[in-house]
Backbone of each chain as ProteinMPNN parsed JSONL, in Angstrom:
{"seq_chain_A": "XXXXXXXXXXXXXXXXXXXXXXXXXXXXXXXXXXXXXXXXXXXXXXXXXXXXXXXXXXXXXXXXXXXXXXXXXXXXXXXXXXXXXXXXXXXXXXXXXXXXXXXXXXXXX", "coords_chain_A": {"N_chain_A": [[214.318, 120.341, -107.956], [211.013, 120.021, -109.95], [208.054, 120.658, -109.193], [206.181, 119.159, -111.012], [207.974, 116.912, -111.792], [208.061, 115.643, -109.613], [205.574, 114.812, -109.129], [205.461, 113.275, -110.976], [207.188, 111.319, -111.197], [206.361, 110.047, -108.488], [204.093, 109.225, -109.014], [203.974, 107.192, -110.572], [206.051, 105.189, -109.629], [204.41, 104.812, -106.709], [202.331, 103.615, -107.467], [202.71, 101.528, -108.45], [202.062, 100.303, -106.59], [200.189, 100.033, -105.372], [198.973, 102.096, -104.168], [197.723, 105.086, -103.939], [197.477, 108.919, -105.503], [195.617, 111.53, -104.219], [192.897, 111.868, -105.196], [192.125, 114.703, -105.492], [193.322, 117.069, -107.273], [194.688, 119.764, -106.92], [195.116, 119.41, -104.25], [196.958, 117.901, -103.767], [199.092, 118.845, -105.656], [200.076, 120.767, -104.154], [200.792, 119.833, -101.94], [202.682, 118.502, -102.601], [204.504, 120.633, -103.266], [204.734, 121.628, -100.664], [206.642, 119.657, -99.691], [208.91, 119.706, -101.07], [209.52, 122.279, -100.23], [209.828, 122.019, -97.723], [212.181, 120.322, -98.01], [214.087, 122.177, -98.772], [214.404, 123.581, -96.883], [214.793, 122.066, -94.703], [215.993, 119.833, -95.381], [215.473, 117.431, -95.753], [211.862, 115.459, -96.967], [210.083, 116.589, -94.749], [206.898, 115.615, -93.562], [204.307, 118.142, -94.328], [202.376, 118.107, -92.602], [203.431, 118.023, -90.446], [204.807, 119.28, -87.622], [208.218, 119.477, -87.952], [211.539, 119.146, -86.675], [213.958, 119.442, -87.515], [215.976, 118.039, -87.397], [217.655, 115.505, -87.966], [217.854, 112.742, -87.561], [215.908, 112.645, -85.401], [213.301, 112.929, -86.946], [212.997, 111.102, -88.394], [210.68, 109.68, -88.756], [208.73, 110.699, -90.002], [209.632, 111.529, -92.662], [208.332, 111.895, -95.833], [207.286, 109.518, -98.008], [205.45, 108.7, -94.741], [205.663, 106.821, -91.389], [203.549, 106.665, -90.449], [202.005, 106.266, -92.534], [201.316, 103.911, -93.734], [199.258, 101.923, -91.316], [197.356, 104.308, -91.469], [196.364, 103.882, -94.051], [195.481, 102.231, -93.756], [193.264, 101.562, -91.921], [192.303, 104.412, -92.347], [192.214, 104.947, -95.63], [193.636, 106.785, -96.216], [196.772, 109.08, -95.97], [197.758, 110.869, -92.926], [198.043, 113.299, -94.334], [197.126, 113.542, -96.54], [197.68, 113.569, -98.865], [198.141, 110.399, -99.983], [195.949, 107.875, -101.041], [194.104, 104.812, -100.28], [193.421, 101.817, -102.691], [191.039, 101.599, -102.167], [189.481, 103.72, -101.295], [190.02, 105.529, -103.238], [188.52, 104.264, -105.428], [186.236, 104.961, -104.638], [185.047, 102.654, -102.607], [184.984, 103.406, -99.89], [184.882, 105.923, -97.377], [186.197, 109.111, -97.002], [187.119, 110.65, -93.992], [188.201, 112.32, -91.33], [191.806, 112.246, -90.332], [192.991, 111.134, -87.355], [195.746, 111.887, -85.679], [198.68, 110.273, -85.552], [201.219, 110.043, -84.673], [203.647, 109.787, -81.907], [203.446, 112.038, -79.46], [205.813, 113.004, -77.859], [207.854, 113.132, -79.839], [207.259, 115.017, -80.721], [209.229, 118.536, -81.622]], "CA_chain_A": [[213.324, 119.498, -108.655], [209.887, 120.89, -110.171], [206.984, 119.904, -108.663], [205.904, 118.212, -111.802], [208.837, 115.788, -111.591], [208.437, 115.09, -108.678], [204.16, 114.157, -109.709], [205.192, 112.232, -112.463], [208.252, 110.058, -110.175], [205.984, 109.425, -107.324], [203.084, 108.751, -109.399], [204.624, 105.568, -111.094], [206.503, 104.354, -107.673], [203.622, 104.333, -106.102], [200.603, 103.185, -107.937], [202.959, 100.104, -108.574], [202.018, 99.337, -104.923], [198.479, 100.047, -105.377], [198.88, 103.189, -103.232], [197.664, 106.475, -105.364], [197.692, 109.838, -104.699], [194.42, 111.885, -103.863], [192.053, 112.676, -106.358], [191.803, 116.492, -105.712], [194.642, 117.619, -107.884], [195.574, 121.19, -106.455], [195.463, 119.271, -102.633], [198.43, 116.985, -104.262], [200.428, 119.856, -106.107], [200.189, 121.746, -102.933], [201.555, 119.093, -100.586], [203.974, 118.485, -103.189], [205.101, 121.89, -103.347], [204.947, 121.701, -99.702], [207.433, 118.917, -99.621], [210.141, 120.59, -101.739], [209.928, 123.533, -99.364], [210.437, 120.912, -96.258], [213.775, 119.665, -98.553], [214.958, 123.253, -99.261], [214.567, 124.21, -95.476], [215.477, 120.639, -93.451], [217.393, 118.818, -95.954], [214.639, 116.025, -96.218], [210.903, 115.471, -97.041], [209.175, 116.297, -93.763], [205.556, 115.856, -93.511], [203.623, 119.081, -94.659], [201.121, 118.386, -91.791], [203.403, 117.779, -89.085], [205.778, 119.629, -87.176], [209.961, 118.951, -88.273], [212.577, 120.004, -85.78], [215.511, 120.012, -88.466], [217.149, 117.169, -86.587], [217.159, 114.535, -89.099], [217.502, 111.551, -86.709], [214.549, 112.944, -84.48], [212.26, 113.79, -87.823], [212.701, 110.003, -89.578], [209.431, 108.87, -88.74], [208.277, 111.458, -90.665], [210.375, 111.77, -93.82], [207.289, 111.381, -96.438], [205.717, 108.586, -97.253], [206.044, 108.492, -93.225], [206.084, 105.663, -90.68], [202.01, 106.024, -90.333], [200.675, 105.748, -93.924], [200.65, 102.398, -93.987], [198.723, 101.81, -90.569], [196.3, 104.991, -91.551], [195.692, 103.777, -95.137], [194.815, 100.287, -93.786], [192.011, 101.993, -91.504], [191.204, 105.723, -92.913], [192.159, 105.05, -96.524], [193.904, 108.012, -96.55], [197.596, 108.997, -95.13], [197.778, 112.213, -92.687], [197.681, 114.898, -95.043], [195.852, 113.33, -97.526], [198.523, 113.156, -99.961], [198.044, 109.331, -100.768], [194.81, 107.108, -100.861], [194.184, 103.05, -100.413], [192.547, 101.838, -103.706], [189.157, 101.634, -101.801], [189.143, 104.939, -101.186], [190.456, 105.677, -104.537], [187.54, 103.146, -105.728], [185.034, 105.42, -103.688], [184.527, 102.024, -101.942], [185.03, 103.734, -98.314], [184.662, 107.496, -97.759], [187.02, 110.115, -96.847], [187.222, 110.762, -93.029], [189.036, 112.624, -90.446], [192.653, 111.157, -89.348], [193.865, 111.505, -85.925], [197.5, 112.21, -85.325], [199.416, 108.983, -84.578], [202.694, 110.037, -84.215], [203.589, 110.184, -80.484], [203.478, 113.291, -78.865], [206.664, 112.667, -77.397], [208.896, 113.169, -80.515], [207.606, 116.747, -81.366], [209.973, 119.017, -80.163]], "C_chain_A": [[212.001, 120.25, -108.728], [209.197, 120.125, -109.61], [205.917, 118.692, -109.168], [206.68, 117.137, -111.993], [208.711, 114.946, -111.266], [206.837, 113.971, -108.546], [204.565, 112.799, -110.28], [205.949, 111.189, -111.778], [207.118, 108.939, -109.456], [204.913, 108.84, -107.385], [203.344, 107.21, -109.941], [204.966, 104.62, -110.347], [205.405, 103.736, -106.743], [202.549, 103.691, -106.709], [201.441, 101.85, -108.134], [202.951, 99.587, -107.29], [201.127, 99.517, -104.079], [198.11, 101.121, -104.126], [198.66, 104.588, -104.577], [197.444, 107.668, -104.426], [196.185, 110.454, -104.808], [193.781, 112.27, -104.992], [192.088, 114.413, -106.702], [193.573, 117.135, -105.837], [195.309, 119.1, -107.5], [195.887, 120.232, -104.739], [197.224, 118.761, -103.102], [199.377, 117.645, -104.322], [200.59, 120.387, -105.002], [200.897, 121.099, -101.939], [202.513, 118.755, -101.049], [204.866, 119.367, -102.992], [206.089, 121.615, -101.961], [206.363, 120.831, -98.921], [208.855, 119.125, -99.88], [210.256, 121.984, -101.026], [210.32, 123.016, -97.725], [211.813, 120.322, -96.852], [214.141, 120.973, -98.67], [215.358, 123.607, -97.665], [215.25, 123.373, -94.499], [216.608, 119.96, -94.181], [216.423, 117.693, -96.361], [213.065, 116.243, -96.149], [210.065, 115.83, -95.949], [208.037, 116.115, -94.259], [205.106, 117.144, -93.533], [202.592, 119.465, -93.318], [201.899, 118.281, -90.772], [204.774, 118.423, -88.909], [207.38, 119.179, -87.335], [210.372, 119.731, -87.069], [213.9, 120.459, -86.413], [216.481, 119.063, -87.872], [216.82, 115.637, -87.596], [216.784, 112.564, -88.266], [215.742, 111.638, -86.189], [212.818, 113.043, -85.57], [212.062, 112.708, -88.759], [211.809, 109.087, -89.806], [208.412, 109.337, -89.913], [208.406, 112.164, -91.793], [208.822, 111.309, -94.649], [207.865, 110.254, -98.171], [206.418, 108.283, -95.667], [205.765, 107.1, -92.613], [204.431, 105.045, -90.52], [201.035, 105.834, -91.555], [200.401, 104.64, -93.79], [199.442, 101.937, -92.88], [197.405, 102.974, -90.576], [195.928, 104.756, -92.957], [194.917, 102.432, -94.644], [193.371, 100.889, -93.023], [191.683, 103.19, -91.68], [191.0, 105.496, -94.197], [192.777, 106.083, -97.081], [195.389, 108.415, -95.34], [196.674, 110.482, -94.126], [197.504, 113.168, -93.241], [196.993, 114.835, -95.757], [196.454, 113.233, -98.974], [198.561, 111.999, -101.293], [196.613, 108.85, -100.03], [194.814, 105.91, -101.067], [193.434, 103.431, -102.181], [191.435, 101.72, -103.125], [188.604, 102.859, -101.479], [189.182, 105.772, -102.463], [189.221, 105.264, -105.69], [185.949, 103.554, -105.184], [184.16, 103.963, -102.915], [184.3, 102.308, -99.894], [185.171, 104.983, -98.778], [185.416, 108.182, -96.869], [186.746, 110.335, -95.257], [188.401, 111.322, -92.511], [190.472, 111.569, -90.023], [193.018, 111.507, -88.531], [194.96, 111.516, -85.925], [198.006, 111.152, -84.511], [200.768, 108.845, -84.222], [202.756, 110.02, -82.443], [203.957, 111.451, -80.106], [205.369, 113.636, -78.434], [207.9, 112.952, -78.363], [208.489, 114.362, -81.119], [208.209, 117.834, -80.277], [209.947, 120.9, -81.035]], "O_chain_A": [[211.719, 121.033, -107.821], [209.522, 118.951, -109.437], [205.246, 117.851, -108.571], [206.044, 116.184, -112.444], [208.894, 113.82, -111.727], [206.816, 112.826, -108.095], [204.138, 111.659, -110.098], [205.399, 110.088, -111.728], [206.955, 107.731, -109.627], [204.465, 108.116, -106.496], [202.734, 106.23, -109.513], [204.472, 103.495, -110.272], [205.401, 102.634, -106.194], [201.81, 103.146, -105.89], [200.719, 100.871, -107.941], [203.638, 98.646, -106.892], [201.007, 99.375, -102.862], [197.183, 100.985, -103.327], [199.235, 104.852, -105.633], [197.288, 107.669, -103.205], [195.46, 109.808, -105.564], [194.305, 113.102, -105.732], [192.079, 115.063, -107.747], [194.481, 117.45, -105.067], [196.446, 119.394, -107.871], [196.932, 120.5, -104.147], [198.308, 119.24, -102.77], [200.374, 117.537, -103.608], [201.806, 120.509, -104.858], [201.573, 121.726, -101.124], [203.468, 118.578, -100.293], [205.983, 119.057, -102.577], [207.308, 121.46, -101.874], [206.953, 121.211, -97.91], [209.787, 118.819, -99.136], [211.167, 122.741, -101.359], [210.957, 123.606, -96.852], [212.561, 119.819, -96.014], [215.348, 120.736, -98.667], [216.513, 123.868, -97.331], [216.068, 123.763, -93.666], [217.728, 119.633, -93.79], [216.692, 117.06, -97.381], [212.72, 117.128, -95.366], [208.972, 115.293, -96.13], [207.921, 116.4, -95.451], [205.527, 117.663, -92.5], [202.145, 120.573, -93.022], [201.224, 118.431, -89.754], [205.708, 118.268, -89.695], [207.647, 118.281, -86.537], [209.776, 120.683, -86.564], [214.659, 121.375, -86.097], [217.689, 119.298, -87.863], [215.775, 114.998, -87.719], [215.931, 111.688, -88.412], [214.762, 110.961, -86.499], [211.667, 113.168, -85.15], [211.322, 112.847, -89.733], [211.822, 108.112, -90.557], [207.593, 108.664, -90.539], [207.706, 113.128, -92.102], [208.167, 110.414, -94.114], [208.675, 110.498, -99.065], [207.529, 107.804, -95.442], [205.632, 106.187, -93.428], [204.02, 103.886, -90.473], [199.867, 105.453, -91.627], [199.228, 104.273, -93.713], [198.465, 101.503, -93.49], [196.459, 102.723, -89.83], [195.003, 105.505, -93.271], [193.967, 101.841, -95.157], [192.331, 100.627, -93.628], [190.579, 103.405, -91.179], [189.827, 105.669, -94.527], [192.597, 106.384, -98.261], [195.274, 108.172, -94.138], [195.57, 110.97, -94.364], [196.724, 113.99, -92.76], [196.15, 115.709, -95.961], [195.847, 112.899, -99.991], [198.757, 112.105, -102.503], [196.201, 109.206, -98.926], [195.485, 105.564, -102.04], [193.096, 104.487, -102.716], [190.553, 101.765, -103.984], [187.39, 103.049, -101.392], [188.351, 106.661, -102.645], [189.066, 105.94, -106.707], [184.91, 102.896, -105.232], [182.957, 104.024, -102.661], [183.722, 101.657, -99.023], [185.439, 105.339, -99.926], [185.268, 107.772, -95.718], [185.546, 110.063, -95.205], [189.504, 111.031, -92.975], [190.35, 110.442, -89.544], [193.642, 112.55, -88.729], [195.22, 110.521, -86.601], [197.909, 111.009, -83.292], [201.346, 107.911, -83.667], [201.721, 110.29, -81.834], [204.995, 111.884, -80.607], [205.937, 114.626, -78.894], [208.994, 113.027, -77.804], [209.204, 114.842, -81.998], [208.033, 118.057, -79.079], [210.404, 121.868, -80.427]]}, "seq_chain_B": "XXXXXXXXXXXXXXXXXXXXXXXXXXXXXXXXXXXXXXXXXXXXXXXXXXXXXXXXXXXXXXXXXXXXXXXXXXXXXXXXXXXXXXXX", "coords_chain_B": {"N_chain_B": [[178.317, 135.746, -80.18], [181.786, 135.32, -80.272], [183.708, 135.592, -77.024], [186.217, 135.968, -76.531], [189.232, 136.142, -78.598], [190.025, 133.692, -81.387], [192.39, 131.667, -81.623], [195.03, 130.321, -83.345], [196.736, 127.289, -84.121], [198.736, 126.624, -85.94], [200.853, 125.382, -88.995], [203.534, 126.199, -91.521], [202.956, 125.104, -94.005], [200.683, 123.172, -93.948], [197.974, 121.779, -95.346], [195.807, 121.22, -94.415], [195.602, 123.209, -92.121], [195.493, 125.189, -93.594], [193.196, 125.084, -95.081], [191.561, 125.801, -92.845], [192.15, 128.37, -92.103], [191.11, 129.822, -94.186], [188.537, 129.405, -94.047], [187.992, 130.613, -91.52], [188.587, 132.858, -92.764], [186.996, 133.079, -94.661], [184.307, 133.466, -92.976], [185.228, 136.106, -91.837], [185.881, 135.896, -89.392], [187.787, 137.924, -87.158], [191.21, 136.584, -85.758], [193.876, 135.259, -84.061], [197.092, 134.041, -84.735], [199.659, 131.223, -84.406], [202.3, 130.435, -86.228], [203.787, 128.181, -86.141], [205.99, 126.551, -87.066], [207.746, 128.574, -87.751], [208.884, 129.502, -85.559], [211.644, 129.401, -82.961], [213.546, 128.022, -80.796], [213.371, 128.888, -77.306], [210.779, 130.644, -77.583], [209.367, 129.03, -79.396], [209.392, 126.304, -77.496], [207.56, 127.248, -75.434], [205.585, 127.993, -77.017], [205.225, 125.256, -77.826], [204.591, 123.916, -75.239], [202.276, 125.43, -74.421], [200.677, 124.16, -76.956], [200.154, 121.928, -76.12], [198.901, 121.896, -73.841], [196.213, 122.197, -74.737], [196.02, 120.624, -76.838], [196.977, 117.274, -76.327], [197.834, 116.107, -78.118], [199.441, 117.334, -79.797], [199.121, 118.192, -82.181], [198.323, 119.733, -85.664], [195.791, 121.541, -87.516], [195.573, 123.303, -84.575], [192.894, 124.809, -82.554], [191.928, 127.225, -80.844], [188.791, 128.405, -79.529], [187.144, 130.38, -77.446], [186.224, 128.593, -74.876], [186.681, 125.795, -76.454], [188.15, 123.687, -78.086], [189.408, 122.909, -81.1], [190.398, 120.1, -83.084], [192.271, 119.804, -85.61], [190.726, 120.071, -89.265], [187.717, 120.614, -88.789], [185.554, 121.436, -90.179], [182.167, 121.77, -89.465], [182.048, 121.721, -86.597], [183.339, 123.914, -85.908], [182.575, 125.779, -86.979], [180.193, 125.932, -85.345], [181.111, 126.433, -82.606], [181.993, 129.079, -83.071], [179.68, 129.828, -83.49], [178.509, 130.293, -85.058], [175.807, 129.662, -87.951], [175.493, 126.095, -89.36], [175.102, 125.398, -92.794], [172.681, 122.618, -93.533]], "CA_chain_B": [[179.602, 135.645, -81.162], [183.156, 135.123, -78.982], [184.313, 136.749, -75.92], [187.771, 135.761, -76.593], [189.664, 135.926, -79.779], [190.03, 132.626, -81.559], [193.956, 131.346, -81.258], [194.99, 129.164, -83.957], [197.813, 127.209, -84.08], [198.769, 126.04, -87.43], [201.86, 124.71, -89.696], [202.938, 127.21, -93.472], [203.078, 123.722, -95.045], [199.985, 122.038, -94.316], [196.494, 122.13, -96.284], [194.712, 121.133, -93.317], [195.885, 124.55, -91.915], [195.104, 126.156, -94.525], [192.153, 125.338, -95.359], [190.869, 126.201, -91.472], [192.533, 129.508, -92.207], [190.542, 129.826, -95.431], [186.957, 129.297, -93.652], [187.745, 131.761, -90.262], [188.435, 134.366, -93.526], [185.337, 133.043, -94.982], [183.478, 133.825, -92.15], [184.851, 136.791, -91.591], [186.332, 136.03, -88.228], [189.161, 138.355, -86.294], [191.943, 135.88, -84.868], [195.271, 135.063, -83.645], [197.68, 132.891, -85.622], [200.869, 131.763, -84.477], [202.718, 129.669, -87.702], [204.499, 127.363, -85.142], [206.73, 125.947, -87.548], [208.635, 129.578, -87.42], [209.349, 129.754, -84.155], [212.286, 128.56, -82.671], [214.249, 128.305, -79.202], [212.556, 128.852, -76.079], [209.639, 130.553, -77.921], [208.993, 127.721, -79.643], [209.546, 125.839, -76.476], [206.733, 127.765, -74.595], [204.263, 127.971, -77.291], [204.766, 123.799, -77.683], [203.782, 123.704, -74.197], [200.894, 126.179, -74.669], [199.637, 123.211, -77.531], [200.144, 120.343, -75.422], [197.701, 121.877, -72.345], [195.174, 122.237, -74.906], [196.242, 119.103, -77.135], [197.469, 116.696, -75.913], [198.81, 114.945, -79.234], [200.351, 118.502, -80.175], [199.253, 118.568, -83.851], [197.64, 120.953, -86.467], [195.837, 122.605, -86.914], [194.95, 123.406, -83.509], [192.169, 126.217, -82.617], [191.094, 127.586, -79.379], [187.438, 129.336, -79.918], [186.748, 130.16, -76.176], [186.508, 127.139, -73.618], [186.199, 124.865, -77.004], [189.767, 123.153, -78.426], [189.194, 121.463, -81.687], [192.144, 119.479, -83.389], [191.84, 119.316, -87.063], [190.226, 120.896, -90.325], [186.405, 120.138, -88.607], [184.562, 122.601, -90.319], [181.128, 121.798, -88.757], [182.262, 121.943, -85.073], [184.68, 125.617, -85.712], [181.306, 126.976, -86.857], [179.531, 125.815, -84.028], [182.047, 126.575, -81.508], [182.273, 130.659, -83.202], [177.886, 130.518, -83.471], [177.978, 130.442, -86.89], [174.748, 128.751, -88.721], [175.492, 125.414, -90.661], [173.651, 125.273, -93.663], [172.841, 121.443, -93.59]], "C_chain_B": [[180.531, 135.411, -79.964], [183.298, 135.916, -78.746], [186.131, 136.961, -76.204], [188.275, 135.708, -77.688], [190.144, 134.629, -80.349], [191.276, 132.698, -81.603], [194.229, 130.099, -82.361], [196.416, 128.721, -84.169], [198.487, 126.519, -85.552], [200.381, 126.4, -88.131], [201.653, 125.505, -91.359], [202.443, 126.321, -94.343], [201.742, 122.952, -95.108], [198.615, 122.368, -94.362], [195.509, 121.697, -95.405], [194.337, 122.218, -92.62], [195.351, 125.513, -92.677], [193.483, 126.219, -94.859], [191.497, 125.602, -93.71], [191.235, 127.932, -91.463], [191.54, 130.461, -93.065], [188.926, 129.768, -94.806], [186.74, 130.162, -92.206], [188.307, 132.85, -91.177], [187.049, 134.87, -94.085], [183.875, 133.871, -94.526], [183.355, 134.533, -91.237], [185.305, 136.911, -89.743], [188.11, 136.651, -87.813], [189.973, 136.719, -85.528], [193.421, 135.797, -85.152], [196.043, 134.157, -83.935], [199.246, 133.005, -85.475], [201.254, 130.449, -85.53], [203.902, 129.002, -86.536], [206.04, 126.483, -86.012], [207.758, 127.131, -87.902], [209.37, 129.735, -86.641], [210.49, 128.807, -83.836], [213.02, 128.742, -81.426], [213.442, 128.425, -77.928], [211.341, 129.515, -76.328], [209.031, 129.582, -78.047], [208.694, 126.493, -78.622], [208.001, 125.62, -75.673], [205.813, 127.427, -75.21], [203.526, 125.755, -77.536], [204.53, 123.357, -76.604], [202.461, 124.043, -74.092], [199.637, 125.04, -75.426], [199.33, 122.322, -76.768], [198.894, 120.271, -74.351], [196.486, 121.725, -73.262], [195.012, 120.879, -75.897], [196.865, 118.556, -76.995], [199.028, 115.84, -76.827], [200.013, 115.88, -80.233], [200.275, 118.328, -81.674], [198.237, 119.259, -84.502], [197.202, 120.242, -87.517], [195.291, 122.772, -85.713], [194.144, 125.039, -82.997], [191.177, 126.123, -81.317], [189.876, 128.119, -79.728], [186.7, 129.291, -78.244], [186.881, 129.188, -75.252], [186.729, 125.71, -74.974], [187.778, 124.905, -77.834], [189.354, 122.127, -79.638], [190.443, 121.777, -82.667], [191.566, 119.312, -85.174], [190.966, 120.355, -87.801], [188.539, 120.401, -89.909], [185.331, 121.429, -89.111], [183.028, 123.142, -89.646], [181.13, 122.347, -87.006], [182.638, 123.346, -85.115], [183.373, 126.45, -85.844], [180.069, 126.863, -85.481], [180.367, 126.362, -82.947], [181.973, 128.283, -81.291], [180.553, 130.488, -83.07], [177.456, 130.469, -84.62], [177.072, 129.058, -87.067], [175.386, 127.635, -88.661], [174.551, 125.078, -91.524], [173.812, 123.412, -93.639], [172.374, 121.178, -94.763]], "O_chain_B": [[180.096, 135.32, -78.816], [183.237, 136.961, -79.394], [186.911, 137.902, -76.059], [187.592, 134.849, -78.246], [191.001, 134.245, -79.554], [191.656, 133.868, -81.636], [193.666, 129.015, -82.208], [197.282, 129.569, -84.378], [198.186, 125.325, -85.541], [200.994, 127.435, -87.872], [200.674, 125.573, -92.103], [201.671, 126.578, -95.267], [201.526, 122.19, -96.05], [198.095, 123.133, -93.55], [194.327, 121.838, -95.719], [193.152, 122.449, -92.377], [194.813, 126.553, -92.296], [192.762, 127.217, -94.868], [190.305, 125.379, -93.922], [190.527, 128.675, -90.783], [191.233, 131.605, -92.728], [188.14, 130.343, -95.559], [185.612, 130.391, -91.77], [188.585, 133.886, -90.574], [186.374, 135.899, -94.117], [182.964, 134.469, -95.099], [182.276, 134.599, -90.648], [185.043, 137.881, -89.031], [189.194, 136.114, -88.042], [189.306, 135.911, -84.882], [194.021, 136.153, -86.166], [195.753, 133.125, -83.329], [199.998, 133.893, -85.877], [200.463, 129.507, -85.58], [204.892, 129.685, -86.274], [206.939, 125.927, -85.381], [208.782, 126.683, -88.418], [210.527, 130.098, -86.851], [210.486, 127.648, -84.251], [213.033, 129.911, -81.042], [212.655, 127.479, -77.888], [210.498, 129.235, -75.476], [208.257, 129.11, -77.215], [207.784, 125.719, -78.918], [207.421, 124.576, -75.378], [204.987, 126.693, -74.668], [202.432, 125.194, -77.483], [204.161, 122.184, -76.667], [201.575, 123.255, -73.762], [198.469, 124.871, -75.076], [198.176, 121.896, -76.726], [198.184, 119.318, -74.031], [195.564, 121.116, -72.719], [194.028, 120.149, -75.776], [197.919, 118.965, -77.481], [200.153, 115.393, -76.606], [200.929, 115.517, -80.971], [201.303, 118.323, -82.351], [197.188, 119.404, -83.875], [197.549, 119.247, -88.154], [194.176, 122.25, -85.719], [194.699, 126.136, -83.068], [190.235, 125.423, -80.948], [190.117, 128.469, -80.883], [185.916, 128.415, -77.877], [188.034, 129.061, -74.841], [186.937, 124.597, -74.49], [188.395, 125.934, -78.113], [189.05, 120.947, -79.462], [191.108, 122.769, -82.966], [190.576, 118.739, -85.628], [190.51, 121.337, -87.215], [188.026, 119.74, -90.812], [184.559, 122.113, -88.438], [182.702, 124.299, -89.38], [180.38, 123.141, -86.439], [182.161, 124.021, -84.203], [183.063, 127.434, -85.171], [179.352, 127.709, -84.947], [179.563, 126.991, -82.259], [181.919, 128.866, -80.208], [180.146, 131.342, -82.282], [176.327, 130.572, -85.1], [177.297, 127.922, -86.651], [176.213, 127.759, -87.759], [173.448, 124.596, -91.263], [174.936, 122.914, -93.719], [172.375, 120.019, -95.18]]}, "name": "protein", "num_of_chains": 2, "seq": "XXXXXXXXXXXXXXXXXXXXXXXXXXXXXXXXXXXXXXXXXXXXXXXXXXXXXXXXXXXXXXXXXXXXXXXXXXXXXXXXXXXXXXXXXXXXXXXXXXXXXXXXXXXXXXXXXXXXXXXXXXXXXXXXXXXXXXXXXXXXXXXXXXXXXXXXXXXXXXXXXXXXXXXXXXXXXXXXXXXXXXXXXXXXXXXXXXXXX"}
């Protein structure tokens, strides 16, 4: 799959659920990219920002969209990598900030 | 400037990485980069112990700069940490 495909798919999917993807259009293509090189290598979407082990059980928190967007869009506005944005962030009603790493330590191996 | 060579620990895949990579070229700083998402077996093992003493939450990018451990793309702090200015 091209990376534009995969834009144009995930762009439709998601905005129908008022989730969009980041304004800064090379960060996007790039984590896209990044995504399709986590499916060529694991077999499935890992996260770009976060460590895979290749064990697909151990790595399904983290298949993207992962287990913490929803809980880091509700308070950064913004997943992990930066991939997707709330509409208030989207809306420049809240502003771009650091996210902390909420996975548990415990499942990178 | 640093006594110690900066140590960075960072992921091929992720633009947080990158761009921290992208601002210790910037600025021109010597350092040590292991791509952790290479490694595998009891390397890998060791050096995910190595992150853990210095972060706890074991995620990237992670960058030693002497006694100072910061977690993330913080541009302000990495230049403070190496001595470097910030222009405010």
């Amino acid at each position: 799959m091209k990376v534009e495909q995969l834009y144009t798919a995930l762009k439709k999917s998601q905005e129908a659920r008022g989730i969009y993807f980041n304004k800064d259009r090379d960060l996007v293509f790039e984590l896209l990219d990044a995504l399709l090189k986590n499916k060529d290598r694991y077999g499935y979407m890992a996260c770009p920002c976060r460590l895979a082990c290749g064990d697909k059980e151990k790595d399904r928190d983290i298949f993207c969209p992962c287990e913490y967007r929803a809980p880091d869009l509700e308070e950064f506005g913004t997943c992990y990598c930066g991939l997707y944005v709330s509409s208030a962030l989207n809306n420049n009603e809240i502003e771009a900030q650091y996210v902390p790493e909420r996975r548990p330590p415990e499942k990178i191996f | 400037m640093t006594a110690e060579k900066p140590i960075l620990y960072a992921l091929s895949t992720c633009s947080h990485c990158k761009s921290t990579k992208k601002l210790l070229t910037d600025c021109d700083v010597e350092y040590d980069y292991v791509q952790v998402d290479d490694l595998e077996g009891e390397e890998r093992k060791a050096i995910l112990a190595d992150i853990k003493s210095l972060n706890p939450r074991c995620s990237f990018p992670t960058i030693k700069i002497n006694k100072t451990v910061i977690v993330g793309y913080k541009e302000k702090e990495i230049k403070e940490a190496l001595g470097i200015k910030n222009e405010s």
